[in-house]
SEVO-260052 format. One record per residue (C-alpha): residue in three letters; x, y, z. Coordinates in steps of 0.1 Angstrom, whole numbers, plus 5000, padded with zeros to 4 digits. Example, Ala and Ser with C-alpha at 12.3 -4.5 7.8 and 13.67 -1.06 7.14 Angstrom:
BEGIN
{resn->ALA, X->5123, Y->4955, Z->5078}
{resn->SER, X->5137, Y->4989, Z->5071}
//
This chain:
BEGIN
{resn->UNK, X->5338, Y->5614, Z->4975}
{resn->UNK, X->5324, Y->5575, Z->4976}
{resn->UNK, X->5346, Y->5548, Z->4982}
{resn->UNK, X->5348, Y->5527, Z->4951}
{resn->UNK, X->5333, Y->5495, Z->4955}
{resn->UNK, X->5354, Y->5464, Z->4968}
{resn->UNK, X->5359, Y->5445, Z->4943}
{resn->UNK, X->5347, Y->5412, Z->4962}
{resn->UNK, X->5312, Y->5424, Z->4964}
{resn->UNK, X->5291, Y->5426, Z->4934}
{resn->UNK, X->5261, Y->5456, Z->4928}
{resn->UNK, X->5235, Y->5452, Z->4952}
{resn->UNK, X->5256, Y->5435, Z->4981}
{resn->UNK, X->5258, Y->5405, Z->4967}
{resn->UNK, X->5290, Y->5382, Z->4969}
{resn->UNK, X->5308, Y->5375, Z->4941}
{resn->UNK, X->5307, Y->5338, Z->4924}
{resn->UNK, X->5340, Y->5332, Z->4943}
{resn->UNK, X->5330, Y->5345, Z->4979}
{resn->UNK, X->5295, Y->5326, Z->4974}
{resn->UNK, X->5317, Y->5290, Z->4967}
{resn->UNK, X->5335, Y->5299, Z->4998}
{resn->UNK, X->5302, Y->5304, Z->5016}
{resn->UNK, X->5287, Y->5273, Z->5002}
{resn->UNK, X->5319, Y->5254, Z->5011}
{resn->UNK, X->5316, Y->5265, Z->5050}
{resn->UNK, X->5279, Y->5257, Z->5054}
{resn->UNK, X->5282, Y->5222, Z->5036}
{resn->UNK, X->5317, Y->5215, Z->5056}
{resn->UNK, X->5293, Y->5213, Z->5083}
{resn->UNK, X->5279, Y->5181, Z->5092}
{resn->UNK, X->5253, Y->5191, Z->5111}
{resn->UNK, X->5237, Y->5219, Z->5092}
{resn->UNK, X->5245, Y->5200, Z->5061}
{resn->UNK, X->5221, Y->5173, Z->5076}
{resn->UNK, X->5196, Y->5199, Z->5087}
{resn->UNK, X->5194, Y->5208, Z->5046}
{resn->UNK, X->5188, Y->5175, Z->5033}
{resn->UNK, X->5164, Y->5167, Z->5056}
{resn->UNK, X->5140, Y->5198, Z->5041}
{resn->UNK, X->5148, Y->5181, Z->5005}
{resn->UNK, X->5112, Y->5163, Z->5013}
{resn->UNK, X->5113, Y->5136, Z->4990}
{resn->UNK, X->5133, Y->5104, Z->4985}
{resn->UNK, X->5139, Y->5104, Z->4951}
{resn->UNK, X->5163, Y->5138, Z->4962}
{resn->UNK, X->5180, Y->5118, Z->4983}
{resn->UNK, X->5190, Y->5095, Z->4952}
{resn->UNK, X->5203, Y->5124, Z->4937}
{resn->UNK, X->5222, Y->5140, Z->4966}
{resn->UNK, X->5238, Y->5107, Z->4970}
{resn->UNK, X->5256, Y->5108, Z->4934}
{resn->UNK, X->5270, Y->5139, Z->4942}
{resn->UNK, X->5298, Y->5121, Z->4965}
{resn->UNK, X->5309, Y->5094, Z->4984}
{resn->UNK, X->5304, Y->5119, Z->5015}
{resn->UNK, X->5269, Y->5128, Z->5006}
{resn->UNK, X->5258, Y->5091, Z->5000}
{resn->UNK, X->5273, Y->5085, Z->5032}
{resn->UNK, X->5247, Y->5111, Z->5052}
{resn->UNK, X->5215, Y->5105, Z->5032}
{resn->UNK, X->5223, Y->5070, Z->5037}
{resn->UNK, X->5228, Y->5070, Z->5076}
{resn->UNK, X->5199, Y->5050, Z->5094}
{resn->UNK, X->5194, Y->5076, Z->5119}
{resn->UNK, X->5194, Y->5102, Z->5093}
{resn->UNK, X->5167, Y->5083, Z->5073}
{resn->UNK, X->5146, Y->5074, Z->5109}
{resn->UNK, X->5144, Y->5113, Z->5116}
{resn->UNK, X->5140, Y->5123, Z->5073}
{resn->UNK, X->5112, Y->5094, Z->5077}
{resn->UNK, X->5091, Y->5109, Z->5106}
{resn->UNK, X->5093, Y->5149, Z->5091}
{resn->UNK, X->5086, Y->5134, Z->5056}
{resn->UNK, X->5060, Y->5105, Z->5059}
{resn->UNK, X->5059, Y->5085, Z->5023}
{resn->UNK, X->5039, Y->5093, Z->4999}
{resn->UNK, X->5011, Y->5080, Z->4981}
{resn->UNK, X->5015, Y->5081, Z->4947}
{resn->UNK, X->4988, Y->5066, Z->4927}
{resn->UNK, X->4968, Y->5032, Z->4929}
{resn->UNK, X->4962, Y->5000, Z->4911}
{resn->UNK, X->4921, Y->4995, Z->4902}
{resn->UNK, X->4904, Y->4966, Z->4884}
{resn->UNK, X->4884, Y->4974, Z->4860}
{resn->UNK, X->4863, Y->4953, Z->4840}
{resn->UNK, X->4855, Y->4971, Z->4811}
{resn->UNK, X->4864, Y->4956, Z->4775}
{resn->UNK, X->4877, Y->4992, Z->4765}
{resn->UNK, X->4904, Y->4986, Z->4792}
{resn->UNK, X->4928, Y->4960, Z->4808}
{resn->UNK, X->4917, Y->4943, Z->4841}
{resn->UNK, X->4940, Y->4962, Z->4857}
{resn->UNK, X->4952, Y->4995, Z->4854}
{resn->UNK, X->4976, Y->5021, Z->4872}
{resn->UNK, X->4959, Y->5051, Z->4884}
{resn->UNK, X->4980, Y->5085, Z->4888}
{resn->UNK, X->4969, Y->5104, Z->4918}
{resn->UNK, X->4986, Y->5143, Z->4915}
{resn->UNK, X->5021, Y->5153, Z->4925}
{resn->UNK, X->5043, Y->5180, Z->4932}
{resn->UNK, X->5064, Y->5184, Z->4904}
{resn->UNK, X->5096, Y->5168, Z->4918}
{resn->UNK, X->5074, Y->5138, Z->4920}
{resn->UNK, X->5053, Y->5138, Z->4886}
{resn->UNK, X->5078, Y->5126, Z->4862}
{resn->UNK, X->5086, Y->5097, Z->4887}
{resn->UNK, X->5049, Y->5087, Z->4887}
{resn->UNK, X->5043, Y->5089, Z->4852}
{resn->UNK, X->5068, Y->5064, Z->4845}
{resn->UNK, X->5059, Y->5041, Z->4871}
{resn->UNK, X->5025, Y->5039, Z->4856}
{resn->UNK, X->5035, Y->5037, Z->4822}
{resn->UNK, X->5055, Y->5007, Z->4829}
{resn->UNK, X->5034, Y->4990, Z->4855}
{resn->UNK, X->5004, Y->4994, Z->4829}
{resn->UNK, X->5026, Y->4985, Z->4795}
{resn->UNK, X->5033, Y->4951, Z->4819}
{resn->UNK, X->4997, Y->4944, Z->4823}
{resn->UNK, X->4989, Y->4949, Z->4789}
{resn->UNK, X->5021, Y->4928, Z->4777}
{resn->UNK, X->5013, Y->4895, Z->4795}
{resn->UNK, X->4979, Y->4900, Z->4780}
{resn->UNK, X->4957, Y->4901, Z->4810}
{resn->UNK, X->4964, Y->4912, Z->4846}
{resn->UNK, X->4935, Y->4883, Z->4867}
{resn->UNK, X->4943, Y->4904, Z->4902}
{resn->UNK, X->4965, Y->4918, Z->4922}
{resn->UNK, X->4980, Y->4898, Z->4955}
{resn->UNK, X->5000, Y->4919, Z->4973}
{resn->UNK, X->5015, Y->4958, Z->4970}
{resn->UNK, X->5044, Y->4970, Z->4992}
{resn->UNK, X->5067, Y->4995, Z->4992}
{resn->UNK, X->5066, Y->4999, Z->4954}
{resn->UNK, X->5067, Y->4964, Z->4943}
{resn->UNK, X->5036, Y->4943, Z->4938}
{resn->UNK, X->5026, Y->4909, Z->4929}
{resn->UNK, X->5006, Y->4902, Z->4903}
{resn->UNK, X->4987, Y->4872, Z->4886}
{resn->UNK, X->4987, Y->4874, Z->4853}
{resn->UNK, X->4968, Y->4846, Z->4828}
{resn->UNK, X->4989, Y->4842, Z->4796}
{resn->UNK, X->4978, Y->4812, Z->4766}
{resn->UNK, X->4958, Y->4798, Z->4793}
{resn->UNK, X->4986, Y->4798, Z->4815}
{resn->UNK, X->4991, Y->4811, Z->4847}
{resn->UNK, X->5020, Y->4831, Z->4865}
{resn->UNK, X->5027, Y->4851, Z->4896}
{resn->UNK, X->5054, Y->4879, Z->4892}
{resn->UNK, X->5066, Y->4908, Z->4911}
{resn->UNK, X->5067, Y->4944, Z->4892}
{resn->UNK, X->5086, Y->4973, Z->4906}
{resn->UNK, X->5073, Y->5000, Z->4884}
{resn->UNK, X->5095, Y->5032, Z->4899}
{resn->UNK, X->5131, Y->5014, Z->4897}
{resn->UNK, X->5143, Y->5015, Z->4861}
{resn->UNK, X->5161, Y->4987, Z->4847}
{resn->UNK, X->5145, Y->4961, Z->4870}
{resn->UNK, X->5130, Y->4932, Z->4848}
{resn->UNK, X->5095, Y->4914, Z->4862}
{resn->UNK, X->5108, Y->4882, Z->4886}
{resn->UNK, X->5082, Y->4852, Z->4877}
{resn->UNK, X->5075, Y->4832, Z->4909}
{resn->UNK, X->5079, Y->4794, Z->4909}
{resn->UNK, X->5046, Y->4775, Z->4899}
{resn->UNK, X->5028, Y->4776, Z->4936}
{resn->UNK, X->5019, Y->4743, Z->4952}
{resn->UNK, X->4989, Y->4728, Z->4948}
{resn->UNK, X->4958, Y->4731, Z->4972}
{resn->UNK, X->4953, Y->4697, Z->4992}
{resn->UNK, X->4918, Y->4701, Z->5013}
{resn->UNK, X->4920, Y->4674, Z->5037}
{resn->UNK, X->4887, Y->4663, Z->5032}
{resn->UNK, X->4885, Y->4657, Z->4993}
{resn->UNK, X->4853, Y->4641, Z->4995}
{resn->UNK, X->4837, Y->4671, Z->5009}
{resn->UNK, X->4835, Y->4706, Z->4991}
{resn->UNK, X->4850, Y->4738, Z->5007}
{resn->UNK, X->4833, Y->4763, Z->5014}
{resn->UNK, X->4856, Y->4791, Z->5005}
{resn->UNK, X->4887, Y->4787, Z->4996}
{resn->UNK, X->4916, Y->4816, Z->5001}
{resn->UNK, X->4949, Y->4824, Z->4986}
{resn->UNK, X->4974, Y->4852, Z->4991}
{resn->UNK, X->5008, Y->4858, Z->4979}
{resn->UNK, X->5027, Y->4882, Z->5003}
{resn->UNK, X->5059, Y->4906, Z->5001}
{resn->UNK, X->5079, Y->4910, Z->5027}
{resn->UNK, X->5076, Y->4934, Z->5054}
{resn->UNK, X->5113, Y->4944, Z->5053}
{resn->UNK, X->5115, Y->4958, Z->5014}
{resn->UNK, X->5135, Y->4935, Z->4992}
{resn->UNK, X->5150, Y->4918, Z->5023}
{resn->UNK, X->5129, Y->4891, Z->5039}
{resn->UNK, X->5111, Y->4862, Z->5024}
{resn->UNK, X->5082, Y->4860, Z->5000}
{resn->UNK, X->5050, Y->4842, Z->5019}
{resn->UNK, X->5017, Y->4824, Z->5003}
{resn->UNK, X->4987, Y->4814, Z->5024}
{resn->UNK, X->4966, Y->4789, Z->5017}
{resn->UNK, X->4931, Y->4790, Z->5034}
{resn->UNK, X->4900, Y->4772, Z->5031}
{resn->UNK, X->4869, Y->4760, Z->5053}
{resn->UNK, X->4851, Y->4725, Z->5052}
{resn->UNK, X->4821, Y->4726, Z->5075}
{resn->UNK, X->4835, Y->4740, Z->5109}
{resn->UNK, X->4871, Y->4733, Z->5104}
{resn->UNK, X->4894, Y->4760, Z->5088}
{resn->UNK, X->4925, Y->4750, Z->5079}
{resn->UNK, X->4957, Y->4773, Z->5066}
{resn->UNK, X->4988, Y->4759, Z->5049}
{resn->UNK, X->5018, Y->4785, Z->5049}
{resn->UNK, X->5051, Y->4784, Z->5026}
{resn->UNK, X->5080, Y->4803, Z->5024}
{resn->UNK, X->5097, Y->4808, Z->4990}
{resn->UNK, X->5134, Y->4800, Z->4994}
{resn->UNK, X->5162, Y->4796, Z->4967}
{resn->UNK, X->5149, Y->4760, Z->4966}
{resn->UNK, X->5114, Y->4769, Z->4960}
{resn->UNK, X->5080, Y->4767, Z->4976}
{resn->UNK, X->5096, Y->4742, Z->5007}
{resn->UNK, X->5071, Y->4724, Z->5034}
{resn->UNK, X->5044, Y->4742, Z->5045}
{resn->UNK, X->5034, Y->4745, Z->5082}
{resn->UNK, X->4995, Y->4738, Z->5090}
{resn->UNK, X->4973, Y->4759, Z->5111}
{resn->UNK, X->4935, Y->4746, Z->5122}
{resn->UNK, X->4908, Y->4757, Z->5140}
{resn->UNK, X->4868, Y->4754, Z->5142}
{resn->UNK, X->4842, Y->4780, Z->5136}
{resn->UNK, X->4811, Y->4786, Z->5158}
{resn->UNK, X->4788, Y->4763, Z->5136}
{resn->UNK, X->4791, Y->4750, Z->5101}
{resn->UNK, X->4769, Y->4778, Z->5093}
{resn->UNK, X->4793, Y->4803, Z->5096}
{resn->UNK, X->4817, Y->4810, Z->5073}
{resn->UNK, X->4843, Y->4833, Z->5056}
{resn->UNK, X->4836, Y->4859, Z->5036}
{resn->UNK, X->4870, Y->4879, Z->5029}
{resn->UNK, X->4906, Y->4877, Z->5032}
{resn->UNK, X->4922, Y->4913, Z->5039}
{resn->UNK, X->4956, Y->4922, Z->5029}
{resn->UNK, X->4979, Y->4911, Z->5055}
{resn->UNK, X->4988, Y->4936, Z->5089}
{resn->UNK, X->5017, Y->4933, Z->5111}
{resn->UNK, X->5028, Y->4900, Z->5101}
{resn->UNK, X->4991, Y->4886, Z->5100}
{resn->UNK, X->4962, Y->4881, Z->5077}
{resn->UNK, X->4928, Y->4884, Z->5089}
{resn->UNK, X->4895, Y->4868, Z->5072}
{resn->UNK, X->4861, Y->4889, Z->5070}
{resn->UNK, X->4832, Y->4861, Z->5090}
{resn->UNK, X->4797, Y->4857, Z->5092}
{resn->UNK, X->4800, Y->4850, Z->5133}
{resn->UNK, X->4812, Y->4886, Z->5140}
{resn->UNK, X->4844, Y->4882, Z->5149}
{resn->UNK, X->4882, Y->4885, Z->5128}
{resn->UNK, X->4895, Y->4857, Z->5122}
{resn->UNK, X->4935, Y->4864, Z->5121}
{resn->UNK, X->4963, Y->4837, Z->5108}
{resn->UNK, X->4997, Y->4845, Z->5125}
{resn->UNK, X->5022, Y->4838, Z->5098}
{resn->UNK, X->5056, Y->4837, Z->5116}
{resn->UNK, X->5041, Y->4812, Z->5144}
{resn->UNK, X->5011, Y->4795, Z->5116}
{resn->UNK, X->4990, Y->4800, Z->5147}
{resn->UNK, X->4953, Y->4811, Z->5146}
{resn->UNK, X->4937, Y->4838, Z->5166}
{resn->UNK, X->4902, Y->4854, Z->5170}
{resn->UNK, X->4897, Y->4894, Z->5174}
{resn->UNK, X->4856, Y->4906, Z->5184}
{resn->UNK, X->4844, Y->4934, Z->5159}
{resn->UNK, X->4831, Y->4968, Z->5178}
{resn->UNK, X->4796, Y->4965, Z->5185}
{resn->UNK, X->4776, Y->4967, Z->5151}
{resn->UNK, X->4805, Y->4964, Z->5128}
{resn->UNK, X->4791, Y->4947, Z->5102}
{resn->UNK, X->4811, Y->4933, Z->5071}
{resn->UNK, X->4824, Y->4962, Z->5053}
{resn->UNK, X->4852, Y->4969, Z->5067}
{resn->UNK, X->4893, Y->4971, Z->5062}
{resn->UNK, X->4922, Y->4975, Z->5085}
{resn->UNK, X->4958, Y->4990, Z->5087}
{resn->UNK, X->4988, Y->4990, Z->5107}
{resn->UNK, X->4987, Y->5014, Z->5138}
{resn->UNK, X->5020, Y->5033, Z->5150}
{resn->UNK, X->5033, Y->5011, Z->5181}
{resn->UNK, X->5020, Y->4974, Z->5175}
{resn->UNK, X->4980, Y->4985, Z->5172}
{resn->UNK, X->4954, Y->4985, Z->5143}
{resn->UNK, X->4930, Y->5008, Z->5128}
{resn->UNK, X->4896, Y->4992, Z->5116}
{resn->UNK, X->4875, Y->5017, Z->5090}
{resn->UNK, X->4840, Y->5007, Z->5088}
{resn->UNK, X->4814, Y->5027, Z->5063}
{resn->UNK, X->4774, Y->5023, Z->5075}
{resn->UNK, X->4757, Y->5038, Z->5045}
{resn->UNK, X->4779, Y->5074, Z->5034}
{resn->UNK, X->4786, Y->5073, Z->5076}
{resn->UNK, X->4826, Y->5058, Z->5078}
{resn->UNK, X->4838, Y->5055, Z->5118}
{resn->UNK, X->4877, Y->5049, Z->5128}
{resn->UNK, X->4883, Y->5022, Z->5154}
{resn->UNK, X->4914, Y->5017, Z->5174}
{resn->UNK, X->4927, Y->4982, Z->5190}
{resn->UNK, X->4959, Y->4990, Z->5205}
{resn->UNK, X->4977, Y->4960, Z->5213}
{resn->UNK, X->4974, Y->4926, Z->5192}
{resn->UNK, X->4969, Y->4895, Z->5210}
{resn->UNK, X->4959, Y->4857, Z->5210}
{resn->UNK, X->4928, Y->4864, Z->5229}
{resn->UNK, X->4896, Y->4881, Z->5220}
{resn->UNK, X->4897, Y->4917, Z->5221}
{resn->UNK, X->4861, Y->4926, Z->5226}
{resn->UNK, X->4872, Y->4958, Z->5248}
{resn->UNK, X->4902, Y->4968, Z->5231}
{resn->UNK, X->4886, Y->4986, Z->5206}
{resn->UNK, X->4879, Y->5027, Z->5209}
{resn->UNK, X->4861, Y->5053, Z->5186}
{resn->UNK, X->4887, Y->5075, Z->5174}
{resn->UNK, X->4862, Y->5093, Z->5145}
{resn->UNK, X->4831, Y->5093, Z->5130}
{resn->UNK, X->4819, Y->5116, Z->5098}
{resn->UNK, X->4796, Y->5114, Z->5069}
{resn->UNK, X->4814, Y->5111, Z->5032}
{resn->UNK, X->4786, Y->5134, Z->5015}
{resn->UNK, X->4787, Y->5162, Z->5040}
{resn->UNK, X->4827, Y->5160, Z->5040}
{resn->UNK, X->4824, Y->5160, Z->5002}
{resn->UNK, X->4798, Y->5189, Z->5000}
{resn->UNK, X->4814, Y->5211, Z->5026}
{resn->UNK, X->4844, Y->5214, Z->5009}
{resn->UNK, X->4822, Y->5233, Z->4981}
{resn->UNK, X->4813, Y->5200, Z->4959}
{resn->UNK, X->4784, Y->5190, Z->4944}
{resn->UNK, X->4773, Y->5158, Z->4953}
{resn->UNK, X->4764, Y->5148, Z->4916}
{resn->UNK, X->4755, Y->5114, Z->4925}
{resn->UNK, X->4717, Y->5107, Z->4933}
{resn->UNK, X->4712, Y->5084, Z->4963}
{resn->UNK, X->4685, Y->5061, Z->4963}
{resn->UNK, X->4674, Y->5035, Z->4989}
{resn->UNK, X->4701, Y->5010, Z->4999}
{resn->UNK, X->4732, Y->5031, Z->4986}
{resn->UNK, X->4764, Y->5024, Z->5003}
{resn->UNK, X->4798, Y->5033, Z->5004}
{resn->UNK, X->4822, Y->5002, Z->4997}
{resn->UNK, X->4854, Y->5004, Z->5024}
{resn->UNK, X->4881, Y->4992, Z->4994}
{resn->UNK, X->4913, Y->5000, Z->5003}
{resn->UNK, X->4926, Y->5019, Z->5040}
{resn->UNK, X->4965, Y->5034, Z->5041}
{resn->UNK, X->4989, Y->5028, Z->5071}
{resn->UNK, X->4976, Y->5045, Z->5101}
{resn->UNK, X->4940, Y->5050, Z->5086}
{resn->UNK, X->4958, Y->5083, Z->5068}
{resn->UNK, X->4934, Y->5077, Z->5040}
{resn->UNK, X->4906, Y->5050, Z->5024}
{resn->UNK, X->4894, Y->5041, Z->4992}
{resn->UNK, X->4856, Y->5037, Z->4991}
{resn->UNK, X->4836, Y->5025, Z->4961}
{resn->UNK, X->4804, Y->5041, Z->4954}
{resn->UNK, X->4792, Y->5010, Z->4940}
{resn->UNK, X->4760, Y->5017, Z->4922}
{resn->UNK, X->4780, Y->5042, Z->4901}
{resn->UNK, X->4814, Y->5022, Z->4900}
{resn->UNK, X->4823, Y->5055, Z->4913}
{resn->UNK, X->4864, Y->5052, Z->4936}
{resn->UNK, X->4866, Y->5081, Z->4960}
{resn->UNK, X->4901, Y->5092, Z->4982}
{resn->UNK, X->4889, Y->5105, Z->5018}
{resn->UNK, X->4919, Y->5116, Z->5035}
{resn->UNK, X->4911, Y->5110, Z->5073}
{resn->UNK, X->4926, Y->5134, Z->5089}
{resn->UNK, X->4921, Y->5162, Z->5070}
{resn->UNK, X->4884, Y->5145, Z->5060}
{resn->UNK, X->4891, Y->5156, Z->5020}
{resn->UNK, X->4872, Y->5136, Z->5000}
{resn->UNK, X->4875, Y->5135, Z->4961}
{resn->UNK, X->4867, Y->5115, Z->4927}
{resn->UNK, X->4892, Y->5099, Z->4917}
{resn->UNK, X->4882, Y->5073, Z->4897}
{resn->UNK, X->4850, Y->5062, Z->4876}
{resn->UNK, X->4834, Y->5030, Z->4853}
{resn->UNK, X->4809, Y->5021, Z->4838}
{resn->UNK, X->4780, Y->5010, Z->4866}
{resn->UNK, X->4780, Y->4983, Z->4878}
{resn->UNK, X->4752, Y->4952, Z->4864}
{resn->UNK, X->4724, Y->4957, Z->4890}
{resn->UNK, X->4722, Y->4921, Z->4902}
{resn->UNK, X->4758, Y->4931, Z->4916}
{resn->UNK, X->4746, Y->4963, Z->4933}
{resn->UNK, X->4719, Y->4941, Z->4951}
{resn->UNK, X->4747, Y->4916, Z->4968}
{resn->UNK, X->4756, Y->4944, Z->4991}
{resn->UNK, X->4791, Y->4941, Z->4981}
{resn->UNK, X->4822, Y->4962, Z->4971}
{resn->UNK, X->4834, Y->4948, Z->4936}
{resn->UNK, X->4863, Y->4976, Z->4926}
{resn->UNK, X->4900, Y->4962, Z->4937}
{resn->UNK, X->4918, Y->4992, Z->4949}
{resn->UNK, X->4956, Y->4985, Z->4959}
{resn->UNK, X->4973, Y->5016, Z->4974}
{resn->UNK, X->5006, Y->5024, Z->4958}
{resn->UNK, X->5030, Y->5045, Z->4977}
{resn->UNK, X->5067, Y->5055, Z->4970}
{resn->UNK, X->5097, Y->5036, Z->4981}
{resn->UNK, X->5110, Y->5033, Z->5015}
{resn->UNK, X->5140, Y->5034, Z->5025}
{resn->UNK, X->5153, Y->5049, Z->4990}
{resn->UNK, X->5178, Y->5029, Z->4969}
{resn->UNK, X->5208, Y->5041, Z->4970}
{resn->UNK, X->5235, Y->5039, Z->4944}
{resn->UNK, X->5265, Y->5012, Z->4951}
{resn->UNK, X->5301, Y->5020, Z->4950}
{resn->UNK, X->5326, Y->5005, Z->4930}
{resn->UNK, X->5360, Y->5013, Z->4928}
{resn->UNK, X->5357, Y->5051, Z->4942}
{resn->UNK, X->5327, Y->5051, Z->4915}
{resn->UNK, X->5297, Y->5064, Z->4922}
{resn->UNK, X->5267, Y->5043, Z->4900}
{resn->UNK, X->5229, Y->5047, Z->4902}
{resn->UNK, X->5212, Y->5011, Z->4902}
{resn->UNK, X->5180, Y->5030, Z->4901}
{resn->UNK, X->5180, Y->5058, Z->4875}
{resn->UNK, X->5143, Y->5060, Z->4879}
{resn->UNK, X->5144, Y->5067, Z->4912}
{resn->UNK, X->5159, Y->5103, Z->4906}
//
């Protein structure tokens, strides 16, 4: 005759709701395999909600080591970009969704639907200055007035922050005209902590000369000057990238990188590899490097500098990859729709920290492609109206692309009187 059943154990082995609590309170007793689970919840928005379960929880997820070794198993995320577009159907600006695993698609529709309902409010988005860790700047024109103010899209409840009018321009040689004049508007490095930086730069035969402020509670302040000459008043600049490691760098016409050094207002001069042209874009490298992503044609190569300096680095760059965009494209079974014709080129808008991934504009068919680089996935992901041909001719990229990627570190909640409290509802 059987035993009966013990009354602890439910049909098929299974504990009962009481034994199972027990269980769960053992394994989350323990710190260590308690960290060991939340570091497999792969996204930060998770770690938002773990934190409101309890002061304990918040105190883990919240841990700087914690978050260094959550960081390096679960890189952040790009979520979606920002893309001019010039069309009268459209805003000049929009927010693009790129797609997400679920625990993440809810997140990303709201952030676009309120980064794009503020580009439509203020009636016109002119550009884009600076995105970072899920805030951006932007420049908006409003009853023929202009502003500068930071959006942050994913955190719910936080209002757009207008920027103090920005000082004006004051070439040194008013009787002569510039020939290019640059502005940039930058967040900092640090998140929300740090200081918000704009760079004036502009050329006036073979001088260049850069002013750079620092906005403070009392505004814009005094800037500090930079100067330097170019090889001949021939050559001049065509670009300014966004800004790398603390530095912006200008595209030339004298092969070389021009770089401003922002902390020290000092500047310094960086060869190209050997037939680099123009069309190129550069990120951040793990360590204190960075990554230069040229495109010849459909042909893209990855170039590595690995230390930054004041000197020329004409042989610190090295070849870390070379493919061709079509045959990437076609090999992972797509059709290559588009019909090349002579003088086609791939536009190098936008690269991600790392060179993990570029934006390139076909620009004869206003055409955005995503090329993952290490993987070498290349897909559409965004598509206009062609461009006017007289544009196509320049030889020039003319789509904006501004990487958008999630938050890091996450926002935590606060705690007030043994209360937990979300600042950032969004964010979960």
């Amino acid at each position: 005759m059987r035993n009966p059943p013990d009354p602890k154990i439910m049909d098929g082995d299974r504990p009962t709701p009481a034994a199972a609590a027990a269980s769960v309170r053992l394994v989350l007793g323990d710190d260590d395999l308690f960290r060991e689970i939340l570091l497999r919840l792969g996204f930060p928005n998770c770690l938002v909600r773990a934190s409101l379960v309890s002061k304990r929880w918040l105190f883990h997820v919240s841990d700087p080591a914690f978050l260094c070794l959550f960081r390096e198993r679960n890189p952040p995320r790009l979520l979606g970009f920002c893309v001019s577009n010039r069309s009268p159907q459209c805003p000049w600006y929009e927010f693009v969704q790129l797609p997400q695993s679920p625990e993440l698609a809810a997140l990303v529709r709201r952030g676009a639907s309120s980064c794009n309902d503020a580009f439509r409010r203020s009636c016109q988005c002119q550009g884009i200055q600076h995105v970072r860790n899920g805030r951006l700047i932007a420049w908006f024109s409003n009853d023929g007035r202009l502003k500068h103010s930071i959006l942050a899209p994913l955190l719910a409840g936080e209002s757009e922050v207008v920027l103090p009018p920005t000082p004006p321009i004051s070439p040194p040689h008013r009787e002569e005209p510039a020939l290019g004049v640059f502005s940039r508007i930058i967040l900092p490095e640090d998140g929300s902590r740090g200081f918000i930086t704009l760079v004036y730069l502009w050329q006036v035969r073979r001088n260049v000369r850069a002013e750079v402020y620092v906005l403070r509670s009392g505004g814009w302040g005094f800037p500090a000057t930079a100067m330097t000459e170019v090889p001949n008043a021939a050559a001049f600049l065509t670009k300014m990238l966004p800004p790398v490691r603390g530095k912006v760098f200008m595209v030339t016409s004298f092969g070389c990188i021009l770089g401003l050094d922002l902390a020290a207002a000092r500047f310094l001069k960086l060869e190209l590899p050997a037939q680099i042209g123009r069309n190129y874009m550069l990120s951040s490298a793990e360590g204190s490097g960075i990554y230069l992503v040229n495109a010849d044609g459909f042909q893209l190569s990855v170039w590595l500098h690995r230390m930054m300096s004041n000197s020329d680095g004409a042989g610190g760059w090295l070849l870390v990859d070379s493919f061709c965009v079509r045959e990437a494209y076609s090999s992972a079974g797509h059709n290559w729709v588009w019909i090349p014709q002579d003088g086609d080129f791939l536009g190098v808008a936008a690269v991600g920290d790392n060179a993990e991934f570029v934006f390139l504009d076909y620009v004869r068919y206003g055409v955005v492609l995503y090329v993952h680089l290490r993987s070498r996935v290349v897909e559409k992901v965004y598509e206009q109206a062609p461009y006017h041909h007289g544009f196509f001719r320049l030889g020039l990229s003319h789509i904006h692309v501004s990487p958008f990627m999630m938050i890091w570190p996450p926002v935590f909640p606060t705690l007030k009187r043994d209360t937990i409290k979300s600042n950032d509802p969004a964010v979960l």
